[in-house]
C-alpha positions as CSV (number, residue, x, y, z in Angstrom):
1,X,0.0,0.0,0.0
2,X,1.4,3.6,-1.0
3,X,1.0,5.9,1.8
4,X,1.8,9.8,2.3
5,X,4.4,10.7,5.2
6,X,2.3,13.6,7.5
7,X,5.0,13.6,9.6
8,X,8.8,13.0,10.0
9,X,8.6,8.8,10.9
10,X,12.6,8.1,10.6
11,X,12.4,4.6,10.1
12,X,10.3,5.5,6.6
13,X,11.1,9.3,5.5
14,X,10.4,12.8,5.9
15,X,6.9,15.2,5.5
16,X,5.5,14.7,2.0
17,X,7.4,11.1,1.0
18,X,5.3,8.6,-0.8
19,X,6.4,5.2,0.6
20,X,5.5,1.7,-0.2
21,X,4.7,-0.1,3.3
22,X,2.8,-3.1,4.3
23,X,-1.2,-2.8,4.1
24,X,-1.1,-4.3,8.3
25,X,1.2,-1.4,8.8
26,X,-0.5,1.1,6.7
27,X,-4.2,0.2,8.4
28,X,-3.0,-0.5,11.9
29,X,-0.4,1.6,12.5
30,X,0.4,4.3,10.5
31,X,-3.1,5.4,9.2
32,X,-4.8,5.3,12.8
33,X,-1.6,7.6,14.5
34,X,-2.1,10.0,12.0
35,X,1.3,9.4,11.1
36,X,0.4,9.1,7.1
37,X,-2.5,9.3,4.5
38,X,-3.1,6.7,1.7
39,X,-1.4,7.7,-0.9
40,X,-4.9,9.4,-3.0
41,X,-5.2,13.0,-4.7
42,X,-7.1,14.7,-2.1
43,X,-4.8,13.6,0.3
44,X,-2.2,15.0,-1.6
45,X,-3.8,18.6,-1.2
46,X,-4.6,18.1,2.4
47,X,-0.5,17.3,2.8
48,X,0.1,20.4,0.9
49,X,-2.1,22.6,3.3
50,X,-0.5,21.1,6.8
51,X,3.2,21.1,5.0
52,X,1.9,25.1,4.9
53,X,0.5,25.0,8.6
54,X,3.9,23.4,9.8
55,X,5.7,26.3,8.3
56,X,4.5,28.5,10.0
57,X,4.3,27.0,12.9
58,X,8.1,26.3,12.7
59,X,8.8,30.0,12.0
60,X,6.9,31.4,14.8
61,X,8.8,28.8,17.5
62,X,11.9,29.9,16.2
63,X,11.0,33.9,16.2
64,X,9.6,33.0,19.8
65,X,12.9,30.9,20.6
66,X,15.3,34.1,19.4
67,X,13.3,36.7,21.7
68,X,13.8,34.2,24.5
69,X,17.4,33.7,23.9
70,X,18.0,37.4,24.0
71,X,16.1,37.8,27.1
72,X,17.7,34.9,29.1
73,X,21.3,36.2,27.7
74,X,20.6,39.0,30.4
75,X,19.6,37.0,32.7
76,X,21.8,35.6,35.8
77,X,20.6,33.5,38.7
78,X,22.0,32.2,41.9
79,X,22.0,28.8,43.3
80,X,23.1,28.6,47.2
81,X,24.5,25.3,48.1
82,X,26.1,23.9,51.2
83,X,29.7,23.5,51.0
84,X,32.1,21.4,53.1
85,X,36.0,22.2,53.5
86,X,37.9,23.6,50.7
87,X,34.5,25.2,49.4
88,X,33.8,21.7,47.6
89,X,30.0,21.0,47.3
90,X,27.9,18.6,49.0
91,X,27.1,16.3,45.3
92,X,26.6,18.8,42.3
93,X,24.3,21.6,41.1
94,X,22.1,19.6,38.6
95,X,20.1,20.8,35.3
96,X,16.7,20.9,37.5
97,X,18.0,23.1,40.5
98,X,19.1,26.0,37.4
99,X,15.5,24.8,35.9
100,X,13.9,25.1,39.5
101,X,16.4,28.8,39.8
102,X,14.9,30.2,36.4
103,X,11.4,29.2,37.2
104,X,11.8,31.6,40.4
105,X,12.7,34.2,37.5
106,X,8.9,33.3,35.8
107,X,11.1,31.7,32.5
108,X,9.8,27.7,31.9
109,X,13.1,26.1,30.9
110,X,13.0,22.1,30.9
111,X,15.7,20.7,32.7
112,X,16.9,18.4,29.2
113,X,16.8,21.8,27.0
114,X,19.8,22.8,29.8
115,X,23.1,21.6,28.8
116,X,26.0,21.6,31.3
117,X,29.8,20.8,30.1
118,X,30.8,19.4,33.1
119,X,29.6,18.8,36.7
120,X,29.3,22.2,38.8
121,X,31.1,21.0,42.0
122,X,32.7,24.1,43.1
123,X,31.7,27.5,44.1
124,X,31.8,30.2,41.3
125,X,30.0,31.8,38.6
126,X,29.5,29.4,35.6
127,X,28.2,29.9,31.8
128,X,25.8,27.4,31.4
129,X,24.2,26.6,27.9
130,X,20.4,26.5,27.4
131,X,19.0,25.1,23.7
132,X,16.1,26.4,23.2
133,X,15.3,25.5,19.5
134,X,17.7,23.3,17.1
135,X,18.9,26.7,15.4
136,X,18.9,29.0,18.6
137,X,21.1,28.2,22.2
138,X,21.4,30.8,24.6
139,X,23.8,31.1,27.7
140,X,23.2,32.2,31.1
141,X,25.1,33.1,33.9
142,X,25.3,30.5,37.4
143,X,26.1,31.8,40.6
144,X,26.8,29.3,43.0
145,X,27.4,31.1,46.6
146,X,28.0,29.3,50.0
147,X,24.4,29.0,51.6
């Protein structure tokens, strides 16, 4: 059975591929997720119209993603920890306590989208890494301070 691709499905193709599949896997898997049409004409206008929708649904993430970038570039936050000798932290500051710290500041920042080059396990001011779209990162400043 010839089916449409409505999405990307990676083990098949990208948006708008026509691909040869299995009429099982057309009917009970594919069709029913919405993840592809049968391959008729009117489906081929309806693809045309949600390739369109995607668009500019993908632009306006990324326009959102840039305004956010520039407003967390200003942004700096603090994380007080407790410390033993030598200022060496008790375990590590972790992706959720800067996601917890930016929260505070009213920005919604998943922890995975937060992207740390090594373990924080000292006192100091880090630049920590924050992808916000596949085309836009930003970096914020860390404070870790005795508590």
């Amino acid at each position: 059975m010839k089916v449409i691709l409505r999405q990307n499905f990676e083990p098949l193709g990208q948006i708008g591929d026509i691909v040869e599949v299995k009429n099982g896997y057309a009917l009970n898997y594919l069709l029913p997720r919405k993840i592809a049409y049968a391959a008729l004409k009117g489906n081929l206008r309806a693809l045309e119209e949600e390739k369109k929708t995607a668009a500019k649904k993908t632009e306006q993430e990324l326009l959102d993603a840039e305004a956010l970038a520039a407003e967390l570039e200003k942004t700096s936050i603090t994380i007080p920890v407790q410390v033993g000798e030598e200022d060496k932290i008790f375990g590590a500051v972790t992706t959720q306590m800067i996601a917890d710290a930016l929260s505070e500041k009213n920005y919604k920042i998943d922890k995975r989208k937060i992207e740390l080059e090594e373990q924080i396990k000292t006192l100091g001011i880090y630049s920590v890494n924050i992808k916000l779209h596949p085309k836009v990162s930003s970096k914020i400043k860390v404070w870790v301070v005795r508590e």
